[in-house]
C-alpha positions in Angstrom: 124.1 96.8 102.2 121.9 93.9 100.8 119.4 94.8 97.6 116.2 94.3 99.4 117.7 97.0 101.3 118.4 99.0 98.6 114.8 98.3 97.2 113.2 98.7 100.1 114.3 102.7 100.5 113.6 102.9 96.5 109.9 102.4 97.3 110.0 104.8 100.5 111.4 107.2 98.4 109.3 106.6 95.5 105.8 107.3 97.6 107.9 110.2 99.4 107.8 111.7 96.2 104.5 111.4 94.9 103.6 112.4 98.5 104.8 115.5 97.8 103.0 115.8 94.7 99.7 115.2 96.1 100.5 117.5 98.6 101.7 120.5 96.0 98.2 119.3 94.0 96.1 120.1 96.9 97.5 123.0 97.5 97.3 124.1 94.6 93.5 123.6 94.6 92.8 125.0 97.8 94.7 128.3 96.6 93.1 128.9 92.9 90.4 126.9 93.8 91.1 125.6 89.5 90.0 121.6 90.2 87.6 119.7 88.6 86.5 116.5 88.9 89.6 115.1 87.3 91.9 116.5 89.8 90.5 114.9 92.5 90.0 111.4 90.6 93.5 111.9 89.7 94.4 112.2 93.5 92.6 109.7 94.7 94.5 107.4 92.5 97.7 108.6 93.4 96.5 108.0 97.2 95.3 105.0 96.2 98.7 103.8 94.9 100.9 105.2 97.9 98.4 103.0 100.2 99.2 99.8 98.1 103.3 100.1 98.0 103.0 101.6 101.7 101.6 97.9 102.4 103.6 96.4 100.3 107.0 98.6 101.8 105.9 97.1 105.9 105.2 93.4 104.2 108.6 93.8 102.6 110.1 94.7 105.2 108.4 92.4 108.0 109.4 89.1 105.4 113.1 90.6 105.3 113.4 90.7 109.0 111.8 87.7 109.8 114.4 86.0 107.1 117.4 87.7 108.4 116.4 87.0 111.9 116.5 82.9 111.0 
């Protein structure tokens, strides 16, 4: 296995994970109904970062392929 491989599923696993803690933090909210305005800025950054390495995981991955493929 190559390391832009390995990175590659490093990232996928890394925005898995924080995923999941956006998801346990809305539930969260919707169940003690406990957020404030800081919450949600607070998730919408962590939303905001998944959508940046999500782009950054398919460009990765599209410039690995197209190099392998050569």
């Amino acid at each position: 296995m190559n390391t832009v491989s390995l990175a590659l599923k490093l990232v996928f696993a890394v925005v898995i994970f924080e995923l999941l803690i956006v998801g346990g933090t809305v539930i969260k909210c919707f169940d003690t109904d406990s957020c404030d305005e800081n919450d949600s800025n607070n998730i919408t950054l962590i939303l905001n970062s998944i959508a940046a390495k999500s782009f950054a995981l398919y460009a990765a991955e599209k410039g690995s392929s197209a190099k392998i493929e050569k």
